[in-house]
Structure formats: C-alpha cells, structure tokens
N, CA, C and O atoms as CSV, one atom per row, in Angstrom:
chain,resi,resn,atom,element,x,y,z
A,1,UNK,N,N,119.752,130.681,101.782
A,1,UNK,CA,C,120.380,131.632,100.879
A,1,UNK,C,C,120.328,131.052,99.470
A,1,UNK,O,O,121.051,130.099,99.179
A,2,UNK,N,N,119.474,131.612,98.568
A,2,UNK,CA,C,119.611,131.249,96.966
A,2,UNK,C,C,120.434,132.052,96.010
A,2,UNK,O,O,120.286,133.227,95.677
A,3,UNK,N,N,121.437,131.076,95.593
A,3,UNK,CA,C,122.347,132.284,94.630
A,3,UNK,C,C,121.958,131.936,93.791
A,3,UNK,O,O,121.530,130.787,93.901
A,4,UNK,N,N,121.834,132.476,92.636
A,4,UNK,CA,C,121.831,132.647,90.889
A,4,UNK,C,C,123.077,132.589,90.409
A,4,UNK,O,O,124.102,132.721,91.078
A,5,UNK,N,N,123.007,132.404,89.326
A,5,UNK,CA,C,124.190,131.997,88.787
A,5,UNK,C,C,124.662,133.415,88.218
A,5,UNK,O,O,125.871,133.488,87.995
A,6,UNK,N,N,123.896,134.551,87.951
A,6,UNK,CA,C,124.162,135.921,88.007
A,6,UNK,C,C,125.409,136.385,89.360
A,6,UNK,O,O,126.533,136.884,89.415
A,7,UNK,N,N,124.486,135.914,90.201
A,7,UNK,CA,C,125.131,136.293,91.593
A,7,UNK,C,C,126.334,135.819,92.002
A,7,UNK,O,O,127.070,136.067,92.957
A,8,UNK,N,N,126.378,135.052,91.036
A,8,UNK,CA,C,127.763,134.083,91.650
A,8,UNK,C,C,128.862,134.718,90.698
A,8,UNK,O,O,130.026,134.913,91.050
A,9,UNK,N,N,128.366,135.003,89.499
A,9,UNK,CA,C,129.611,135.801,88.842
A,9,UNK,C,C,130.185,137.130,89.269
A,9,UNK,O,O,131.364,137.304,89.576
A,10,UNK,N,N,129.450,137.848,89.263
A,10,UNK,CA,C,129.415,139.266,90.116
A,10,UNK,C,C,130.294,139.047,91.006
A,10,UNK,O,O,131.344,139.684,91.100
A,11,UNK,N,N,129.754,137.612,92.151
A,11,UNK,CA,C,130.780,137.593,93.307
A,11,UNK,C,C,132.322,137.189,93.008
A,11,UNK,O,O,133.227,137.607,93.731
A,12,UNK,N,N,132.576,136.286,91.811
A,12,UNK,CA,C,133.733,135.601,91.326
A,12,UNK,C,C,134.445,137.486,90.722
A,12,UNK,O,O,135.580,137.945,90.849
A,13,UNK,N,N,133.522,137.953,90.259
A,13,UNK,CA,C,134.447,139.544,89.164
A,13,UNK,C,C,134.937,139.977,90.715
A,13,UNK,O,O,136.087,139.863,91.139
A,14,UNK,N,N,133.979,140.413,91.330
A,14,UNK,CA,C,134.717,141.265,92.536
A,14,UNK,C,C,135.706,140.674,93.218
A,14,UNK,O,O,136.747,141.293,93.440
A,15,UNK,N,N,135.566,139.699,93.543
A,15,UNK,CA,C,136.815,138.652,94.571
A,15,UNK,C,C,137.810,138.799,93.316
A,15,UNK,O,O,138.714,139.558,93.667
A,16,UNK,N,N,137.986,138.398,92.077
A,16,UNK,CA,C,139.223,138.612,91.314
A,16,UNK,C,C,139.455,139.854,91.329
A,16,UNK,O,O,140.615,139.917,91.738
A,17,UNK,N,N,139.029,141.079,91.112
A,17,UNK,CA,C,139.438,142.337,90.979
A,17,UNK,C,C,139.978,143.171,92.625
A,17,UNK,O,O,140.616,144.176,92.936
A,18,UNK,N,N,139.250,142.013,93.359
A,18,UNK,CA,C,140.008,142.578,94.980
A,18,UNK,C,C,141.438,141.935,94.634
A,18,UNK,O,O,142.442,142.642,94.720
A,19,UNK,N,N,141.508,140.880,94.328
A,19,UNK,CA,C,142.540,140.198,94.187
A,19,UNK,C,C,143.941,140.862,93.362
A,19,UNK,O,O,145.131,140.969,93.657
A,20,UNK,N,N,143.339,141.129,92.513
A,20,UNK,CA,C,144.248,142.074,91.263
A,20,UNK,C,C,145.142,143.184,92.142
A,20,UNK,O,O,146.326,143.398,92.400
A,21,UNK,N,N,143.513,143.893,92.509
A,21,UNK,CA,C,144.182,145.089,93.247
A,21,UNK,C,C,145.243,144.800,94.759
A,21,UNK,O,O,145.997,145.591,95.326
A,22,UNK,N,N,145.037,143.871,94.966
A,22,UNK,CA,C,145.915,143.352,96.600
A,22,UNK,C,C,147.453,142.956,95.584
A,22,UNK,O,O,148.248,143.892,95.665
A,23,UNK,N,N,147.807,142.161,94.977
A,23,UNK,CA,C,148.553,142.126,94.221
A,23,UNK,C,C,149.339,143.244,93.639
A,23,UNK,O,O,150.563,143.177,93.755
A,24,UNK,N,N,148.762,144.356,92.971
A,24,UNK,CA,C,149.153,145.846,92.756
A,24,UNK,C,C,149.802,146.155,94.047
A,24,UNK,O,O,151.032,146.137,94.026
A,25,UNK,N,N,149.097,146.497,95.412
A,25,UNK,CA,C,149.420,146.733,96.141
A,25,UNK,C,C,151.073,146.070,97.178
A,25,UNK,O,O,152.048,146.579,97.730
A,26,UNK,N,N,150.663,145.053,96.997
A,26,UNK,CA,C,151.627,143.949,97.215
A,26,UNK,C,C,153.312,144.222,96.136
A,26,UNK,O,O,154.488,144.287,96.496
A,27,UNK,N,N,152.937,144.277,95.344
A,27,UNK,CA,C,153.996,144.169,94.248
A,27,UNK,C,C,154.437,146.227,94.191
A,27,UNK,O,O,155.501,146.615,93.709
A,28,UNK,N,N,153.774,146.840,94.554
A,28,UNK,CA,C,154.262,148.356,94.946
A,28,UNK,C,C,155.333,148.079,96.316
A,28,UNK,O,O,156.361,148.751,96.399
A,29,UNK,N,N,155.005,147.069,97.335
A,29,UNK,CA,C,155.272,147.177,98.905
A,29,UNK,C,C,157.059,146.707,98.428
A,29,UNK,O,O,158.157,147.137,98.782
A,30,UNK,N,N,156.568,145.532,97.387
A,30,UNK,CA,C,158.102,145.019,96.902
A,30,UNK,C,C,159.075,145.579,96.614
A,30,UNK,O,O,160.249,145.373,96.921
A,31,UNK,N,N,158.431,146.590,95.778
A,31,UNK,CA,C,159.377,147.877,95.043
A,31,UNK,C,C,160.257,148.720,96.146
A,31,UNK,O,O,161.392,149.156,95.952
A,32,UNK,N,N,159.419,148.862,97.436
A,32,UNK,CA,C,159.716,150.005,98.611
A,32,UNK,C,C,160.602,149.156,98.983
A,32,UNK,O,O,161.713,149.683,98.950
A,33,UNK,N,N,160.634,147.980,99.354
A,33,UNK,CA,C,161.587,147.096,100.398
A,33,UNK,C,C,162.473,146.848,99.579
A,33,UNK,O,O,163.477,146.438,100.162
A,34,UNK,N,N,162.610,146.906,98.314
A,34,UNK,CA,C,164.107,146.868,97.539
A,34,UNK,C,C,164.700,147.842,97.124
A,34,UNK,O,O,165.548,147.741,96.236
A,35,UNK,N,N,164.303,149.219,97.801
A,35,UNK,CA,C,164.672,150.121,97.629
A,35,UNK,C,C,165.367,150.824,98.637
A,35,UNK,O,O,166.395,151.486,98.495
A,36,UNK,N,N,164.548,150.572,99.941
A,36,UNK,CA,C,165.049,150.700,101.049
A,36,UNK,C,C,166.302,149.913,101.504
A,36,UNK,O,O,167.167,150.341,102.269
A,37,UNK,N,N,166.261,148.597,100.867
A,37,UNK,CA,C,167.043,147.494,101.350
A,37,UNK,C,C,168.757,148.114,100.018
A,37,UNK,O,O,169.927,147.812,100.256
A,38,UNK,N,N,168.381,148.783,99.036
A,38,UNK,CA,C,169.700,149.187,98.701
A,38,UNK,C,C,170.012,150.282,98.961
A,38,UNK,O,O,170.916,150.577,98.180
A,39,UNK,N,N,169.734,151.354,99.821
A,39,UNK,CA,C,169.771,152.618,100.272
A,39,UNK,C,C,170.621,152.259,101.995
A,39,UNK,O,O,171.249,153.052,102.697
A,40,UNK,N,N,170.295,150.686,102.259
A,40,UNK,CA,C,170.860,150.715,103.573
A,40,UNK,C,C,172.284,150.426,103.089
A,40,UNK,O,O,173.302,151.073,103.334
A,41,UNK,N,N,172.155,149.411,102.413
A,41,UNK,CA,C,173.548,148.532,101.253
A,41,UNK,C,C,174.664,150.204,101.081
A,41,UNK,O,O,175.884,150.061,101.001
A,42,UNK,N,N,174.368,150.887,101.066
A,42,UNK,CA,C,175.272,152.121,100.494
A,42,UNK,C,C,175.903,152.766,101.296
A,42,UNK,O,O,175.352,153.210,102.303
A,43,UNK,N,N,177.316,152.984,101.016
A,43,UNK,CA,C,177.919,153.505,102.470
A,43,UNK,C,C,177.631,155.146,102.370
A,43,UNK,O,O,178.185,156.025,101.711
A,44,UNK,N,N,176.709,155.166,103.155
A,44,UNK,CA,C,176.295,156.791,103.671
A,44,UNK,C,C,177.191,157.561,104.683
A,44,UNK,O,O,177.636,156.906,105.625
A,45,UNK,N,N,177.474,158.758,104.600
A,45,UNK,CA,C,178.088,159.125,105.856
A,45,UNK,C,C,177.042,159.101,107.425
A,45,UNK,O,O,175.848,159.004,107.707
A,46,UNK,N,N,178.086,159.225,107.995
A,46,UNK,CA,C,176.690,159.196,109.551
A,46,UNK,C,C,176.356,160.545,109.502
A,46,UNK,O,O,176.980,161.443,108.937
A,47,UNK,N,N,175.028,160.638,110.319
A,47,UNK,CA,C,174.838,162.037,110.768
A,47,UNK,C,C,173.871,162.085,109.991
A,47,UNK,O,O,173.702,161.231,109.121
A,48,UNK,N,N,172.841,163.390,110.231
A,48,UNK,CA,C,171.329,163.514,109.901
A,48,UNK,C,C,171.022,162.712,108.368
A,48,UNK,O,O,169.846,162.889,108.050
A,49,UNK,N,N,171.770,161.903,107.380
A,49,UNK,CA,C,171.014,161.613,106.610
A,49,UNK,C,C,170.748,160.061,106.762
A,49,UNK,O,O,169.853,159.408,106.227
A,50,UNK,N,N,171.852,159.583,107.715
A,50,UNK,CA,C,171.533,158.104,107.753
A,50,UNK,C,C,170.648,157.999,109.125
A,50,UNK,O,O,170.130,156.933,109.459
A,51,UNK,N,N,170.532,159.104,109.828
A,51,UNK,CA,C,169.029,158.826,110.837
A,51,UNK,C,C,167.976,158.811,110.549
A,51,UNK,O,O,167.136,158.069,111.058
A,52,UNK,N,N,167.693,159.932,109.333
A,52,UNK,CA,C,166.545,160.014,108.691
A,52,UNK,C,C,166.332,158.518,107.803
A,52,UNK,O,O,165.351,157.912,107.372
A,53,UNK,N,N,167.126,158.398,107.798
A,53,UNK,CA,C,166.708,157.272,106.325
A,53,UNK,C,C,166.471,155.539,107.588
A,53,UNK,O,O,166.289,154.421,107.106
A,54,UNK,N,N,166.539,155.780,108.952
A,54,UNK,CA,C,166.817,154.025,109.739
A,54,UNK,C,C,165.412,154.761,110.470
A,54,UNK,O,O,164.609,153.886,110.793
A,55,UNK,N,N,164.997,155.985,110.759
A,55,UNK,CA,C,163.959,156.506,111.216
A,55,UNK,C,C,162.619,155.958,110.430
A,55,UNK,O,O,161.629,155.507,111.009
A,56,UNK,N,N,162.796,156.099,108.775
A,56,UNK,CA,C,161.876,155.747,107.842
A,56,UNK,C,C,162.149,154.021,107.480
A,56,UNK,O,O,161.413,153.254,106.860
A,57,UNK,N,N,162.950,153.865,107.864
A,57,UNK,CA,C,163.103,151.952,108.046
A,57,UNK,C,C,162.421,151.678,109.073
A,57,UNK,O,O,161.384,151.052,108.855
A,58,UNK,N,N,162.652,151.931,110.097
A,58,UNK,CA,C,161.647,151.785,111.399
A,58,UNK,C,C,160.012,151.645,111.294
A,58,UNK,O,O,159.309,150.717,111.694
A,59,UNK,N,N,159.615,152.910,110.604
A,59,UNK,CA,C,158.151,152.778,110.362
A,59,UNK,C,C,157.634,152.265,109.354
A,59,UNK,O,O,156.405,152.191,109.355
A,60,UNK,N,N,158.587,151.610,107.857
A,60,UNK,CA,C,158.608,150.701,107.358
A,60,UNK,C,C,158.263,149.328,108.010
A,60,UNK,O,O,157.163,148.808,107.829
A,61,UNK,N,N,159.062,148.860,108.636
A,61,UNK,CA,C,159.050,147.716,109.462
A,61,UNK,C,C,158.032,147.755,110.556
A,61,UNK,O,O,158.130,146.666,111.122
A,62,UNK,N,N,157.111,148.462,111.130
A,62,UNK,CA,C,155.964,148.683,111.782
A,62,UNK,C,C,155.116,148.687,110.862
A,62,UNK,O,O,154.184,147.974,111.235
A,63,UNK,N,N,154.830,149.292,109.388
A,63,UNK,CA,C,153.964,149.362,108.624
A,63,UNK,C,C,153.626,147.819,107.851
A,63,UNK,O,O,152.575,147.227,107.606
A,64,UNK,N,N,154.962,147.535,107.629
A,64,UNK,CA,C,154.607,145.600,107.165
A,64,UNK,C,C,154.156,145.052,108.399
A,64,UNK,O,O,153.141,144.364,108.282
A,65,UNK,N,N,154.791,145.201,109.977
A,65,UNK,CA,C,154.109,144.361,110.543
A,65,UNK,C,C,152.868,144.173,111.248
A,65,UNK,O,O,152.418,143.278,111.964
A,66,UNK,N,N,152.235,145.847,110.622
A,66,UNK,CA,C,150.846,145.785,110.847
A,66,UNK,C,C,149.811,145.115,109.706
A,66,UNK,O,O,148.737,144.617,110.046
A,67,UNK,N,N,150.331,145.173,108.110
A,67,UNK,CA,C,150.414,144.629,107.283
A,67,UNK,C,C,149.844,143.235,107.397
A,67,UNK,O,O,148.703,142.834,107.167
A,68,UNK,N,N,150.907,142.608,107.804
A,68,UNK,CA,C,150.748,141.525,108.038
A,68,UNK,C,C,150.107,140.504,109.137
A,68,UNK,O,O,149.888,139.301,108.991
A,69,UNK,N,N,149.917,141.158,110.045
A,69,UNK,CA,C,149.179,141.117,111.045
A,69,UNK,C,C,147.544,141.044,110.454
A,69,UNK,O,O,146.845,140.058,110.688
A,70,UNK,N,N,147.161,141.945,109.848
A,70,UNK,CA,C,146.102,142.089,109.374
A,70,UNK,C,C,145.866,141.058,108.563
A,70,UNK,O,O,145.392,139.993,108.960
A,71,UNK,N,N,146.213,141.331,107.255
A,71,UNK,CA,C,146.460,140.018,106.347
A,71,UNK,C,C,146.439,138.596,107.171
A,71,UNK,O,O,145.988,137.775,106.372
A,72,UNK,N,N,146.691,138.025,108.264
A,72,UNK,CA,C,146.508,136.915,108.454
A,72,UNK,C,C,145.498,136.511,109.266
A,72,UNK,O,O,145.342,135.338,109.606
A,73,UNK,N,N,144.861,137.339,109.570
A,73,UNK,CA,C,143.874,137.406,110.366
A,73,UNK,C,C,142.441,136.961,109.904
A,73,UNK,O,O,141.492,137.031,110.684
C-alpha cells in the first residue's frame, strides 16, 4: 500500500471531521440526559404524564445502551 502525502491528509480531514461530527452528536445526547434527568427531579403528579415521560426514559436508556455497545466495539 503506497500513501502520498496527499492521501494522508484527506485521510487526517475526514477522520477529524468524523470526529467533530461524533462530538456534535455526543454533546446533543448530553443535552437529552440533562433534561430528562431534571424532568424526573420534578414532582409530577402520577398518572398518564409520569408514565409517558419513565416510558421515554426506558427507550432512552436502551438507546444509550445500544449506543454504547456499538461505540466500543
């Protein structure tokens, strides 16, 4: 395999700009989990709004731990 030194930058722009964008992504996921995490913090009454809202925690917490699953792989 012969790289150029062309080739090698190209590969360095894209790996930083995957990077950037995983970061964006990452730092959006932050926003959700501190949002969720003060929506639980709040005394809600029971009954259809605090099911809906531990229903969407649930698939939160399946969605990071597919997340992450992936990511370490």
């Amino acid at each position: 395999m012969n790289l150029t030194n062309d080739s090698v930058c190209a590969w360095r722009a894209e790996l930083t700009q995957k990077e950037s964008a995983e970061k964006c992504v990452y730092s959006r996921i932050g926003h959700v989990i501190n949002t969720f995490h003060e929506l639980l913090q709040t005394a809600l009454p029971v009954g259809p709004c605090i099911d809906a809202l531990m229903r969407v925690v649930y698939r939160l917490y399946l969605l990071l731990t597919m997340l992450v699953k992936w990511v370490s792989r």
